[in-house]
N, C-alpha and C positions, 0 to 999 in steps of 0.2 A: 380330469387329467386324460391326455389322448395320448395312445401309445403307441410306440413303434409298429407295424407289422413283423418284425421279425419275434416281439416279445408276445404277439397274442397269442394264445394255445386253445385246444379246445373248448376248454371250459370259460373260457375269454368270451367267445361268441357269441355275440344277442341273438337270440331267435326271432327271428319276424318271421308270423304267422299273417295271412291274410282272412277273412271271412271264406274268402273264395277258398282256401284248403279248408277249412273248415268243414263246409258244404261240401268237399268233394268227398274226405275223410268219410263225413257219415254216410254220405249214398252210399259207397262202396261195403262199406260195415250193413248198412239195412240189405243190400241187393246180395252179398257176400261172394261179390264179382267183379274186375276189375273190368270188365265189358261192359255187362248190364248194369253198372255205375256211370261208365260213360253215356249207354245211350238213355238211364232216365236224364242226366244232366244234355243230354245235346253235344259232347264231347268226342272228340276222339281220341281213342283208348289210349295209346303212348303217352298223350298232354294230362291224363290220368294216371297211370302207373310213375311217370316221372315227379306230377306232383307229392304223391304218396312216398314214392322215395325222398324226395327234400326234404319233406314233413319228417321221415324218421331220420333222417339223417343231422338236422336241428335238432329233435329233440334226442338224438342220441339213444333212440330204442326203438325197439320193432313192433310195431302197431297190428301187423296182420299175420298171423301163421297162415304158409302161403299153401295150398294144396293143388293135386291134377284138376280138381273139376270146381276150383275159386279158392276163396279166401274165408278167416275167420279172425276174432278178434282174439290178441293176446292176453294175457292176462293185465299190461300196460296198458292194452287197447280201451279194454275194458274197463280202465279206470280214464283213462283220458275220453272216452265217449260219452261219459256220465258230464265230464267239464265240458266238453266239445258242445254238445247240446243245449244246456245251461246259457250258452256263450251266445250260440246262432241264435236261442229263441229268447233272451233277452236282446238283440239286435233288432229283432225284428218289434216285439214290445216297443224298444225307442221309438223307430220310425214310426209304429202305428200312435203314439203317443203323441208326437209331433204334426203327422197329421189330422190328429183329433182336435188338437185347439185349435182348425179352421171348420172341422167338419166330423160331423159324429157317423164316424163308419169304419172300414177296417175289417180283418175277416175276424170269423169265429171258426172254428174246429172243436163239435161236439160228435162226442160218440156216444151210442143206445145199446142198448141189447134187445133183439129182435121183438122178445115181449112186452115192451115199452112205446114200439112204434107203431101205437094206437092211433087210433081218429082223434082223442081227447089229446092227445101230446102234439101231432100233426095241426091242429084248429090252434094249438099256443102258441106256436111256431108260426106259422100260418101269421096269425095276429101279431107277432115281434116282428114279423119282416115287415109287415105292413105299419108298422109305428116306426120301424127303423131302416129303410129300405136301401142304405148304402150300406150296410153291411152283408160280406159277402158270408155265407153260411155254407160252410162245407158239414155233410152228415154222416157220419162214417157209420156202419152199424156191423156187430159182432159178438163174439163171447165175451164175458164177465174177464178172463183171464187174459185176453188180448186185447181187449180197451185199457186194461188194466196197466199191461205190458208199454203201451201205445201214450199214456199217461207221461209214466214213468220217463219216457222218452220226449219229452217234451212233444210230441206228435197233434196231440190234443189239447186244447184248452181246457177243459171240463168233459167228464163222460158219466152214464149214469151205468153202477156197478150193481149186477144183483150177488148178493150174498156177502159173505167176509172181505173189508178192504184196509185191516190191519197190515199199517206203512205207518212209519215216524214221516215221508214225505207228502203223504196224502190232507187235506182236508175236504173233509166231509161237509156240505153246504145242506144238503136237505134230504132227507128219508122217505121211503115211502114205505106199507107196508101194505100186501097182499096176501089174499087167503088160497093155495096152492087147492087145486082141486084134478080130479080123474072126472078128462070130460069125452064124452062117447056122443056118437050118433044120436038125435031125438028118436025116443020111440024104443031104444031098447033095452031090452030086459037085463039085470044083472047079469043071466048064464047066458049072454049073448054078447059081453063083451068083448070086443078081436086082443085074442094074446098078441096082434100084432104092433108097436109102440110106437107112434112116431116122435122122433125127437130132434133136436139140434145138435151139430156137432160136437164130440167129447171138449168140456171145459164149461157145460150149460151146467149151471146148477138145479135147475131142475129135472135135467138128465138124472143127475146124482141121486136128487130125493126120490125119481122113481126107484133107480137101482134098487134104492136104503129099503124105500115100504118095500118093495116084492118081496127083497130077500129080507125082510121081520115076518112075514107070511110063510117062507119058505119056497116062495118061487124063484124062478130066475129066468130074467127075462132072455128069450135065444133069436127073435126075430122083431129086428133095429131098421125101419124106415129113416134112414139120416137125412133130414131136411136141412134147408140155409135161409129159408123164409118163412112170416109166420102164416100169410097167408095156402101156402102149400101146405105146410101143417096141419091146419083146420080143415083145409077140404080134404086131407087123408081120412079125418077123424069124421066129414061132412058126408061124405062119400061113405063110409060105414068099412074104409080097407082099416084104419086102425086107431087106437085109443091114444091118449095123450094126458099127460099131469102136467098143468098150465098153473099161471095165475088166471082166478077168477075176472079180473079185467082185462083181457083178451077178447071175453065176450061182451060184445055194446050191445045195447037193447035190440037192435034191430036184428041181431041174429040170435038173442037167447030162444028163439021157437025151432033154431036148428040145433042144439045141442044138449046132452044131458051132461050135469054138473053135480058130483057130491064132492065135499071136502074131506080131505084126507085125515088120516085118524091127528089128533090132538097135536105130536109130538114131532107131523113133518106138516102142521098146517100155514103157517106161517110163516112169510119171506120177505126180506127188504131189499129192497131195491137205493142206492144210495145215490145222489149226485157229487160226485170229488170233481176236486182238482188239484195241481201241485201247490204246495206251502208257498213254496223258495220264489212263485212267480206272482206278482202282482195284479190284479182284479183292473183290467182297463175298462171304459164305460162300456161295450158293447158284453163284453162277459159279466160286468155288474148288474147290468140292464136284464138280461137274458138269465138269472138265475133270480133276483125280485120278480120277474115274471112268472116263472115256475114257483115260486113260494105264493104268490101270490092268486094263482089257480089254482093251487093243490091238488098237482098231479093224482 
């Protein structure tokens, strides 16, 4: 039945949403700027805040607590961005699905955590692009709790998480497990190890297990080399400026003659490293492909 205009009232009114809000929505929510939303999209800013305003003004709530130096999401925000997401990166799924029954390619969006982006993970990688080479591989790498984050966000297709990745949204595809060691300079003595630690930004779990052992010892550690790669890491620790609590596979053969290695007492020797992805999204051939390949090497 079609109604009069004088009888429709607000709650009358269909919302047409576009993809294109969508996209604009969350830039602005990830940049938490109504600018730097515009210019990751190419935008100019008015054709953005206008958008945002129609958006809440359909959906009849306010999507951004607005402040002097940007924006944040509302508590509405914050549940329409979980849908908002869901929405774009099943969009994109379609298309890449569609263009798979002509041609097996499409991106992938994998995330690592720094001590994972070995020679042995780079050579299986290395060999996926080379058996699949229309696929575009973006590599994102970071903390356990911002790939995590990044997951969650439909950001990623697959990332590999070290330590706890308890989510009812996650599935866990493959494990790995490593033996956490205190590795120092070749050559030197126990009383010669540097109190100095190099480590990865707060949110590393092995940051953490060092924290744990010192302070079961009664130490605490007061001088923090914060690295963002692993190979600067190693040569803090190569160099003899500071020690470091790794996994043991950091070290490939050709550099165990530069490092000393003991493994940590019983109770923090052990760590996993997990591959997830989200439940709620579908395994397309290039992410199916790319996860029997890692089961199939045995990271």
């Amino acid at each position: 039945m079609i109604k009069n205009d004088t009888s429709i009232n607000k709650n009358d009114e269909e919302v047409i949403m576009e993809l294109t809000d969508l996209k604009i929505f969350l830039t602005v929510a990830d940049e938490g700027n109504f600018s730097k939303g515009a210019d990751q999209l190419g935008y100019v800013q008015s054709n953005v805040t206008n958008r945002i305003k129609k958006l809440e003004s359909e959906l009849g709530v306010t999507l951004f607590n607005r402040h002097p130096k940007g924006v944040s999401l509302s508590d509405r925000g914050l549940i329409f961005y979980e849908h908002a997401a869901s929405i774009n990166k099943r969009a994109e799924e379609a298309i890449a699905a569609v263009q798979e029954a002509e041609n097996f390619g499409g991106k992938l969006a994998i995330g690592v955590v720094e001590t994972l982006a070995s020679n042995k993970f780079m050579n299986i990688l290395s060999d996926f692009q080379k058996q699949h080479p229309n696929v575009s591989i973006s590599l994102i790498t970071g903390t356990s709790p911002k790939l995590l984050e990044m997951i969650q966000k439909y950001k990623l297709d697959a990332a590999f998480i070290t330590g706890q990745t308890k989510s009812n949204s996650i599935e866990v595809e493959y494990t790995i497990q490593d033996v956490v060691s205190l590795i120092t300079k070749r050559g030197l003595k126990p009383e010669q190890t540097p109190k100095t630690w190099a480590v990865f930004p707060e949110g590393c779990p092995f940051r953490k297990v060092l924290v744990e052992w010192l302070d079961s010892n009664g130490e605490k550690p007061t001088n923090f080399i914060e690295v963002t790669t692993l190979d600067t890491l190693l040569n803090c620790v190569k160099s003899g400026l500071a020690s470091a609590v790794l996994p043991l596979s950091v070290i490939n053969k050709t550099q165990e003659m530069k490092y000393n290695s003991t493994p940590l007492p019983e109770e923090y020797r052990l760590m996993e490293t997990h591959l997830v992805r989200r439940k709620d999204i579908a395994t397309n051939k290039a992410l199916s492909s790319f996860i029997e390949k890692i089961k199939k090497n045995e990271l």
